[in-house]
N, C-alpha and C positions, 0 to 999 in steps of 0.2 A: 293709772294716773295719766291725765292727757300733756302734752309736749309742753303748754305754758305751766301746767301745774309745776309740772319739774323744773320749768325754768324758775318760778315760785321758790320752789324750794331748796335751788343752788345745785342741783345736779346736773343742770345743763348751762352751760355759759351762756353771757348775753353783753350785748352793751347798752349797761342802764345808763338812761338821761336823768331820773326821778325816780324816787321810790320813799314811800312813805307807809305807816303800817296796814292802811288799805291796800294801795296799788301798785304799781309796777310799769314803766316806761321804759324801753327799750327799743334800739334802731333793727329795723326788720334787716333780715338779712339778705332777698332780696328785693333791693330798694326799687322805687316805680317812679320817684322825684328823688331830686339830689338829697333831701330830709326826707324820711319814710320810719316816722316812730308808733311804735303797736302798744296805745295805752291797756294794759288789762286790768279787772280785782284781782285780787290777791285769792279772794274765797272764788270756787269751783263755778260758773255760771254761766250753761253750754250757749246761748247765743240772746240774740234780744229775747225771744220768746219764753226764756225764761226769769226776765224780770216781773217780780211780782212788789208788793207793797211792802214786804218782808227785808226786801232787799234793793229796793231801787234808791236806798241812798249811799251807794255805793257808786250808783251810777252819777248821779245829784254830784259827788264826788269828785269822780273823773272829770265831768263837763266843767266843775271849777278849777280846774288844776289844767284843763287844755290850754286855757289861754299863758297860764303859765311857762309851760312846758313851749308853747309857740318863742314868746319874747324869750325866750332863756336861747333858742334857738334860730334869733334874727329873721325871722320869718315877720318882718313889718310888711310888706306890701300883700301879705293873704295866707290863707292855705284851707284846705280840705280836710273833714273831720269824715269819716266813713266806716262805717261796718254792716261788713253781709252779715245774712242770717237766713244760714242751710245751704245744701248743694249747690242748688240752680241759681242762687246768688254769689259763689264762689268762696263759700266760706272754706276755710282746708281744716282750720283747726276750730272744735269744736267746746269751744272757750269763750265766752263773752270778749272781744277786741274790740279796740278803736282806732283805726287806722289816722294818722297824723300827714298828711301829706302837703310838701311846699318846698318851696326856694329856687324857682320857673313860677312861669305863668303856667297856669293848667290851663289845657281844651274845656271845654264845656259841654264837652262829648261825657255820656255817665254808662254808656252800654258799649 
């Protein structure tokens, strides 16, 4: 079982912002903006690469629930939605994520 999974499943702590019977919102632990929340599914889904038509309204999901999850957390003036997908993109965990990032101005620097 990979690290979000068990976060999933309450064997590893977290701090949730959102959770609904899909998905799972929590503050990364190490943060990269003063807001740094890692939206995941709830169901197994190792990176983008493995959405298929089976399951990509889960992701449908997520992308409605971002801007929520934003305004819940005063992020009016912007922020960054991101997810690697594989190594050499710097994914670490090997879980479909969505990285939430704001509350600064970000660079415009992406590499």
């Amino acid at each position: 079982m990979c690290l979000f999974c068990k976060i999933v499943a309450g064997e590893i702590p977290s701090t949730k912002v959102y959770e609904d019977d899909t998905i799972l919102a929590f503050r990364d632990i190490a943060p990269m903006a003063p807001t740094h929340i890692l939206v995941i599914p709830k169901v197994h889904i190792p990176s983008v690469d493995g959405i298929t038509a089976e399951n990509s309204a889960v992701v449908a999901h997520i992308f409605e629930t971002i801007p929520l999850i934003a305004a819940q957390e005063h992020l009016v003036s912007g922020y960054r939605v991101v997810s690697n997908c594989g190594q050499d993109a710097g994914q670490t965990v090997p879980h479909l994520h969505f990285h939430i990032l704001g509350g600064k101005e970000l660079t415009t620097q992406m590499a």
